[in-house]
Structure formats: structure tokens, C-alpha cells
N, C-alpha and C positions, 0 to 999 in steps of 0.2 A: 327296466329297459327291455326284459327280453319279453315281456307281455306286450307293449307296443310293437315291438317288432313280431310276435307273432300274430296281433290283429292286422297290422299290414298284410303279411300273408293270406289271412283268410281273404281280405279284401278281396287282393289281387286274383286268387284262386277262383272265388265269387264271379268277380268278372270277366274271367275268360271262359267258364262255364257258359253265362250266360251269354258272352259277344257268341261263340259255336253257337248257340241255339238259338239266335239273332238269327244268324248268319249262314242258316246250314243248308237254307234252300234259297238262297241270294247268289245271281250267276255270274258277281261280280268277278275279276279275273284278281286272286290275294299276294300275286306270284309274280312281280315286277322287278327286273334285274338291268343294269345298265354296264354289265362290265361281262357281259356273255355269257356267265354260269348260271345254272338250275337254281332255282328257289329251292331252298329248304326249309328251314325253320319262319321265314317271315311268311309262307303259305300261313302255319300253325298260330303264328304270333299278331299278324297284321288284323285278323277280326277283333281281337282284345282293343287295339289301337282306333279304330274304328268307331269299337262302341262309347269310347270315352272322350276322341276330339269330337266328334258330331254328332252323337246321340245324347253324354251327358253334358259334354261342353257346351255341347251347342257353338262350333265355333264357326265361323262366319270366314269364308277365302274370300270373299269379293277383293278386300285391298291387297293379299297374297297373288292375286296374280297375275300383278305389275312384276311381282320380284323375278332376280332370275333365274331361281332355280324354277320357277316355273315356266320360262321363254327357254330353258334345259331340257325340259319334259317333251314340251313341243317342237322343240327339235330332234329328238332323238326317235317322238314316235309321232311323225307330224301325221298322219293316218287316225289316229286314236282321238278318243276324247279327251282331251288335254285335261279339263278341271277335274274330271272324274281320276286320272291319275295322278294327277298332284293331289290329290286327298289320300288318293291310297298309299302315296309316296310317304305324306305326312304321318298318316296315318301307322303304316311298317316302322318308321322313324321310333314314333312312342311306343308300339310293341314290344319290336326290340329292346328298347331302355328299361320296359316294365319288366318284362319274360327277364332280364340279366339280373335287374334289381331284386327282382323274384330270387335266383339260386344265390346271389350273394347274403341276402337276409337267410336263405335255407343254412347256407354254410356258416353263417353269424348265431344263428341259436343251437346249430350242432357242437359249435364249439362251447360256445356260453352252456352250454346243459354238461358237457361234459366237465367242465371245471367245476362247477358248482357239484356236480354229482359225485365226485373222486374222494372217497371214503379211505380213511387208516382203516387194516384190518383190524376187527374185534381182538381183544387181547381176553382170555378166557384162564388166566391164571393168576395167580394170589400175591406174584412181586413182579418186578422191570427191574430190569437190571440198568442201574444209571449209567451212562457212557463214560469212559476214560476221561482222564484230567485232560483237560485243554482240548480235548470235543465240543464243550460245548454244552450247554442245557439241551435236553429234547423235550418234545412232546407226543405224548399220544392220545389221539382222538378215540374215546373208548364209547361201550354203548351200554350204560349201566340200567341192570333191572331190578328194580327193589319187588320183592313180594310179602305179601301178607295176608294170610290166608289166601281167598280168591279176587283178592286185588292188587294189579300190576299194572306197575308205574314205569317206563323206559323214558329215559332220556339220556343225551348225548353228552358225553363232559371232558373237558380236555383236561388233562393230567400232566403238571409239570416235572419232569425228573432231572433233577440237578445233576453235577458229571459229578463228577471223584472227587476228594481232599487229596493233596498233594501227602507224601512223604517229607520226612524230614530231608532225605539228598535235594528231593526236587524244591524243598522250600529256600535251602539255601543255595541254591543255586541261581532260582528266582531272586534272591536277595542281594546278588552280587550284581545281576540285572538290572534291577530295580537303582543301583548306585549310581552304573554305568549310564542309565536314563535321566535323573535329575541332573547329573553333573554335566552332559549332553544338553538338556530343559536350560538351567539357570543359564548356561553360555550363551544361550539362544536369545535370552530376555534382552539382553544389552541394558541401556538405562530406561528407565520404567517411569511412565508420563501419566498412567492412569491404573485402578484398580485392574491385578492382575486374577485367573482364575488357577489359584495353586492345586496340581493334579493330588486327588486320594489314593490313589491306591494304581497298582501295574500288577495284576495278576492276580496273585493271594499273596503279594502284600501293603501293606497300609499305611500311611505317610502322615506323620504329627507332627503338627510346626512349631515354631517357638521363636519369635522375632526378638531379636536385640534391640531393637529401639521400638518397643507397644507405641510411642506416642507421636511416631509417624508413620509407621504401616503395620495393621494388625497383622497378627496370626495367621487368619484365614487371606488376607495379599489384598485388602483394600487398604487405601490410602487415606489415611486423616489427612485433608487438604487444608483445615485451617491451622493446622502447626508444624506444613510444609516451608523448610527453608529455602530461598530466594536462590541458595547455590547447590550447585548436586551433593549429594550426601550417600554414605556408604554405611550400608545394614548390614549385618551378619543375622543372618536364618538359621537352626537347628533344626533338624530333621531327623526326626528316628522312623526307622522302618523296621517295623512288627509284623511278623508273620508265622501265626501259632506261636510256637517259642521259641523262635530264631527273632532275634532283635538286635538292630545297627541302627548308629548314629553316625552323621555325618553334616559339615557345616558350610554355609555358601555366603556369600557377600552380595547385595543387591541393592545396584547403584540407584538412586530416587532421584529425579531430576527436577530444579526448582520450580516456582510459579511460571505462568506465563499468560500473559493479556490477549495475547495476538489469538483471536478463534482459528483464524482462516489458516494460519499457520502448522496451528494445532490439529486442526481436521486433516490438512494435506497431509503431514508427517504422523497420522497415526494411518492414515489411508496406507500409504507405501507400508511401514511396519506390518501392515495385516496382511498385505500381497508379499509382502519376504517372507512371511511363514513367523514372523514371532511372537504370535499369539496362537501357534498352531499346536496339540500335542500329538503323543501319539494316534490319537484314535477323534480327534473332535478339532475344528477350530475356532476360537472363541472372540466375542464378537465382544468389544470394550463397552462398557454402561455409562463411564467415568473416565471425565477428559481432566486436565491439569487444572485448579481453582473448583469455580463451580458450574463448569461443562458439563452436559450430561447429553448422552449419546442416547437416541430409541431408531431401532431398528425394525423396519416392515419387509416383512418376506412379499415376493411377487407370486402370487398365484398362478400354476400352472393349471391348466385345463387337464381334465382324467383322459391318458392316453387310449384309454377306450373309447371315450366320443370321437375323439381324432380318428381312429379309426371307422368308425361308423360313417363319419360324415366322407372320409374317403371314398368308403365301400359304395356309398349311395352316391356318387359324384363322377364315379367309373360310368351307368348307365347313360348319365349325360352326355358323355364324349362321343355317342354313339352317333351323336346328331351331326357331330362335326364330320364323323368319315365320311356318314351317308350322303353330306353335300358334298363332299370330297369327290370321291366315289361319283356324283353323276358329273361333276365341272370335267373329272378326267375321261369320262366317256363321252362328253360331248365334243371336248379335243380330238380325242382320238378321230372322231367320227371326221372332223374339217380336214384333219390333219389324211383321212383317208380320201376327203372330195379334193384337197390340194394334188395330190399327188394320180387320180385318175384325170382329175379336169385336163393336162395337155392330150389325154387320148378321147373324151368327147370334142374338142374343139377340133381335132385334127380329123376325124370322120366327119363332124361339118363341113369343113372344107372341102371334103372330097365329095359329100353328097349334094353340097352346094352347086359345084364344080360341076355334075353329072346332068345336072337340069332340074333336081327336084326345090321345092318351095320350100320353105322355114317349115310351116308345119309339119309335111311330109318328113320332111329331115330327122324332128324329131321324133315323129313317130317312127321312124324306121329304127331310128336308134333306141327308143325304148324297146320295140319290140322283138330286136337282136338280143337284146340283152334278158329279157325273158325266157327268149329259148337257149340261150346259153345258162343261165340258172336253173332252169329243167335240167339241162344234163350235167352241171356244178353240184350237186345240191348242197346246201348250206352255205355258199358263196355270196354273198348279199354286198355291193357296191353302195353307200348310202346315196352317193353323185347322182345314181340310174335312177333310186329307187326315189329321188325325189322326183326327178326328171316322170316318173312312170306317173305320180299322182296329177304331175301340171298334163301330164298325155290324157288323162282319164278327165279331169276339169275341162280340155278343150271339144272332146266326145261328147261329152252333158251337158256344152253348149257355153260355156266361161270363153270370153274373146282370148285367143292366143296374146295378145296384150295383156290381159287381165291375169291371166294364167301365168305367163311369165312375171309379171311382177309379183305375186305371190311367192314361184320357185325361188326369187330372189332376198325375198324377206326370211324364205323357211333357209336357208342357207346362210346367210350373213358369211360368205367367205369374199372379199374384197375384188380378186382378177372373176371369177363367177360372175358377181354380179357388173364387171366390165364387158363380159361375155353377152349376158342377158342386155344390156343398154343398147348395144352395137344389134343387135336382131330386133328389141321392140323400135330401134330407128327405122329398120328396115320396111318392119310390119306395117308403122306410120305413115311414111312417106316415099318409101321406096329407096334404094341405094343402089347404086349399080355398080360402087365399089367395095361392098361387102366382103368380098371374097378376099380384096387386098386387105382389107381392114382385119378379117379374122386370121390370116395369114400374119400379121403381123402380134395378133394377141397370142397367135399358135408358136411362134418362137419364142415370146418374152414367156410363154409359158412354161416351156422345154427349158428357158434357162432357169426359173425359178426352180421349177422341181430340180436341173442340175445341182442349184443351191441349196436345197435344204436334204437332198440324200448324203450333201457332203458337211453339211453342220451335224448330223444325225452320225455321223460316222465318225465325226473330229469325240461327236458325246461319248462314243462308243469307245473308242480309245481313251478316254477320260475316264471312265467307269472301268477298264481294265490297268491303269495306273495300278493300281494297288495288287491286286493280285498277281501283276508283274513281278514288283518288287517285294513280295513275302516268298516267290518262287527265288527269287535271284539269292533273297536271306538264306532259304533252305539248300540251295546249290552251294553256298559259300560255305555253312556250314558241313555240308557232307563231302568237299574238298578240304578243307582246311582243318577239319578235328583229328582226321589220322596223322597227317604234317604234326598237329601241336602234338598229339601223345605222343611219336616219336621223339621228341624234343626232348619232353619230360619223361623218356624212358631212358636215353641218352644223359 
């Protein structure tokens, strides 16, 4: 796995190499942002994206751009060449996902090398001391060299070192244990429907059975089912437990319970027995082979998938989500942007009225008001109204000869804001056919306008109080505790 992962690497390395060297005298703009901030890394990353949707994909926007993030693009930069940035847009999208996929495969074989790399220090002397009783076996990875004359053999060998033998205190102590555990085990059994797994040994010591009745349940706790009686029946078991030379005997009773026909019966009530824990020991729990008659139980384990592909397929699944913010990311900057043309439009309509009002024509109008706003963004600078700034390109289309009709209807499509384009219908009437109540008519869209902006600075403010709910109320927690803990200590100092 980690040689796949790192030819992916080179891949990708490959290819960003050569998108730069594609790319390095291409005056394309690689540095496209919808939420205000400076390009950084999708400068760096967007030529890799590039070279792989349209130079090796070959991939084809024609049908792309019907969709809307690309009627997003053209809004946000209606000035621009629109296909050409929806490519780049696209384009940044896959980089990004590459360029992340790239360090989480880098951080994938750092760690995979170190594991596999993680060596036991060489042990360069003649014994190991085997750990304390009830440590536990260890092992040590050692790095053996055999020589003989001038030929030298290394290889790596892993070396088991058993723990300690118990003492005699510790063996009977263990043995008093070991009592207290069977006697514990047998109560647990209850009555006994199918071969059971009698435990060997607890520790260092070792468990020898001896049934009272051979000709219904051996020794070792299987059941002979064809000289099983019809009614429950009571076994005595013997037990000795031997450990080194501490040896006890001890005897149990083990109720067998008669035939039974019923399958479906049998399965349910051995199902619950195994969820009560009474086929459980200490250390294992045991799965029945042998149901009452001639039942037989086969058990298939469910195969887990290696928590390391899960991982991996995570790792590589991260880069993907990228695609989701970045459409995120421009739906919310295209909001923004209406949400800026809602809230300037009752002050172009209300300078309409006034230059209306003064004598000057539709067109004049607008162009007056484009080119206030010009010179007020010379002395703003970085102040950018999107409302003007579309309004400036339908100024510049009626200049280069586009009918004020035709122009307007364009400013109206690149805007898609609803009272806008009741604004722009009320002036292309005008242009049409003339109106001679225009001024009452804008006047009237000039209030319903003012009231709408009254209404959404006060939805906007009801949010705002909504988003400070909570930090209210963890201040009010923190007030209450720094009143009320000195009261309580007193109390309980009292």
C-alpha cells in the first residue's frame, strides 16, 4: 500500500511541475477570489488544475454553462470573461483537492514508514532476564550475526522469553483461586442443553475432570445426546487442580437437561444463555457447536474491513469536500453582493427622482449618477458598490452605441434582484413611449423601497440578537456562578 501511495505522489509532483512549466508564460489571471481575500495558494495550485481538466481531460464546459455556478461567475464579475473564469474556477477547485490530497498522502507514508521502521534495540549480551510472574511473556526483536571465517550472515529473529515460575506461596494461593473460580464457572452454567467448553487451567494451575456419569457427558463437557434422558438429570464432576505440587480436589453437580424437538425453541433459549454470559469464562466466550438431539450450530464471523483502508479512503475523501465549500463560498458571495445592490438601490432611485425632477433625460440621469460615483471611489478607494458598478458597464454599453433599452435590459438580467428590475421596466416604458408620470411612478417605487430596506435591516438585527442568544446566556451562567459560590462556601463552612 505504501508504494501506491507513493507513485501517486510522484504523479501528482510530475504534474505540477510540468502545469508551472505549461504555465509560466500564460498571462492567464490563476488568483480568483469571491469572499474579498488575497489568493494564496490557489495562485500556486490552480496551474496543476488546469493542466489536468483541459489539457489532459480534455474536458468540454459547453453544457457547464447552463449551471449556476457559472450565472454566479457572471455576476459577480460581469466585466470579465466569464467561460474563461469558470475554467479557472473549476480548474482552482481540482488543485486545491490535488495540492491537500498531495500532504495527506505525504503525512500517510510518514507515518506508515515510521511504524514499519521502529526497531527493539540490539541486545548484545549472552542472557534476558525473563520478566516477573504474571508480567507476562515478552519478546525481543534481536539482530543476529552468525560468522564463519569471511562469511556473514545477519538476520533479524524474534526471541520468546517466558515470565517466572510461580513459588510455592504464590502457587497456593493461585489454587485457592482457582477454587473460588470454578465454584463461581459451575453456578453460572445453570442447566446444560448442549456441549459445554470446560476451562483448563487459571494461571499455573490445571484442571482434570472426572464425570460421574461417562455415559452422558464426557470428561472433557460434551454431551452424548443419544443416551440423553427425556427428564433433567444430575451429574457430579470431579475436579483436581494441580499446580507443580500443590494439588486440590474439589466436586460440582451438573444439571443436563432432557431432549427436545422444538429447533426454533432451542436456538432462541441458547441465543439469550449466550447474551447472559453463560458460556462466558474468564478470558473467552464460547460459542456452542452442539444444540440438544442432533442440532448442530456453525458459526461465521463477519468480516471487518482493515481499519487502515478506512482510514485511507477517509484521508482521500477529505480533498473532495473541497469542491463543496468552493461552491459554497461563491453562492455566499453572490448573496452578499444582492444583498449589497438591495440595500444601495432606495439611494439610486432616490437621486433619480431628483435628477429626473431637475429636467435632465433617462440617460443623462444615469450617466450623472454613474459618474458621481466614479469620483467618489477615486477618493473611497477600495469602496466598490456592486449596484454602480453594474450601472457603470450599461453607461459604457450606451457610449459604444448599445440602445439605452438594450442596455438596460442587459443591467437587468446581470442583477436578477426583483424591485431593480421593477425599477429598470418603469424607465425602459419610458424610453419606449414616453411617460409623463414617471416621476410619480418612481416616487412610488422610491418609498416601497425605503420600506423594504426598513425591513430587512430589522430582520438582520432580530438575526443578530439570535446569534448573541447564547453568549448571553453562558455570561448570565458565569455571573451566577461568581455570585452564588462564595454564598455556597459559606454555607458549608457554617
Amino acid at each position: 500500500m505504501v508504494w501506491v501511495v507513493l507513485a501517486l505522489e510522484g504523479i501528482l509532483l510530475i504534474l505540477f511541475v510540468v502545469s508551472h512549466w505549461r504555465y509560466h508564460k500564460s498571462k492567464i489571471q490563476f488568483s480568483i477570489r469571491f469572499d474579498g481575500k488575497k489568493a494564496g495558494i490557489e495562485r500556486i495550485l490552480t496551474p496543476l488544475g488546469m493542466l489536468i481538466v483541459v489539457n489532459i481531460l480534455h474536458v468540454k464546459f459547453a453544457k457547464d454553462y447552463k449551471k449556476a455556478a457559472f450565472e454566479d461567475i457572471r455576476q459577480m464579475v460581469p466585466a470579465g470573461d466569464t467561460k474563461q473564469l469558470y475554467q479557472i474556477f473549476i480548474a482552482q477547485k481540482v488543485g486545491m483537492a490535488l495540492g491537500i490530497l498531495f500532504l495527506c498522502n505525504a503525512c500517510l507514508v510518514f507515518s506508515m514508514s515510521a511504524s514499519s521502521n521502529s526497531k527493539g534495540e540490539a541486545f548484545n549480551g549472552v542472557s534476558i532476564d525473563r520478566p516477573e510472574y504474571q508480567q507476562g511473556d515478552a519478546g525481543e526483536r534481536l539482530l543476529l550475526s552468525a560468522r564463519f571465517e569471511d562469511t556473514v550472515i545477519q538476520r533479524e529473529v524474534v526471541v520468546t522469553v517466558p515470565e517466572q515460575q510461580p513459588d510455592a506461596i504464590q502457587r497456593r494461593q493461585e489454587l485457592e483461586e482457582a477454587k473460588a473460580y470454578l465454584q463461581d464457572y459451575f453456578h453460572e452454567l445453570g442447566t446444560i442443553r448442549e456441549d459445554i467448553k470446560l476451562p483448563d487451567h487459571r494461571k499455573s494451575v490445571n484442571f482434570f475432570y472426572s464425570s460421574g456419569l461417562p455415559e452422558y457427558i464426557r470428561d472433557d463437557g460434551r454431551l452424548r445426546r443419544e443416551n440423553l434422558p427425556r427428564e433433567e438429570t444430575e451429574v457430579p464432576m470431579q475436579v483436581i487442580l494441580r499446580s507443580g505440587e500443590e494439588e486440590a480436589a474439589i466436586t460440582f453437580s451438573l444439571v443436563l437437561a432432557g431432549k427436545t424437538e422444538d429447533l426454533e425453541a432451542q436456538v432462541e433459549e441458547m441465543v439469550e444463555n449466550l447474551n447472559a454470559g453463560v458460556y462466558s469464562t474468564a478470558t473467552e466466550v464460547l460459542l456452542p457447536a452442539n444444540g440438544a438431539g442432533a442440532v448442530r450450530y456453525e458459526w461465521q464471523k463477519v468480516e471487518k474491513r482493515p481499519a487502515f483502508l478506512l482510514w485511507v479512503l477517509l484521508i482521500w475523501l477529505i480533498p473532495f469536500l473541497l469542491f463543496i465549500g468552493r461552491d459554497r463560498e461563491l453562492k455566499k458571495a453572490v448573496e452578499q453582493r444582492r444583498e449589497a445592490m438591495r440595500i444601495a438601490y432606495p439611494e439610486v432611485i432616490n437621486r433619480f427622482v431628483i435628477l429626473l425632477g431637475a429636467g435632465l433625460s433617462t440617460q443623462r440621469a444615469w450617466t450623472k449618477i454613474t459618474d458621481d460615483y466614479l469620483e467618489k471611489r477615486k477618493g473611497l478607494e477600495g469602496t466598490i458598490q456592486p449596484i454602480y458598478e453594474e450601472m457603470q458597464i450599461a453607461s459604457l454599453q450606451m457610449q459604444n452605441g448599445t440602445s439605452p433599452k438594450e442596455a438596460l435590459e442587459q443591467f437587468a438580467a446581470r442583477v436578477k434582484v426583483k424591485e431593480i428590475r421593477q425599477f429598470v421596466s418603469v424607465l425602459s416604458q419610458n424610453l419606449k413611449r414616453g411617460d409623463e408620470f414617471i416621476i410619480t411612478h418612481l416616487r412610488e417605487l422610491n418609498s416601497q423601497a425605503w420600506e423594504l430596506r426598513k425591513k430587512y435591516v430589522q430582520e438582520k438585527s432580530e438575526e443578530v440578537d439570535t446569534k448573541l442568544l447564547i453568549p448571553m446566556m453562558l455570561m448570565l451562567v458565569v455571573i451566577l456562578i461568581v455570585v452564588l459560590a462564595p454564598a455556597i462556601m459559606t454555607m458549608q463552612i457554617g
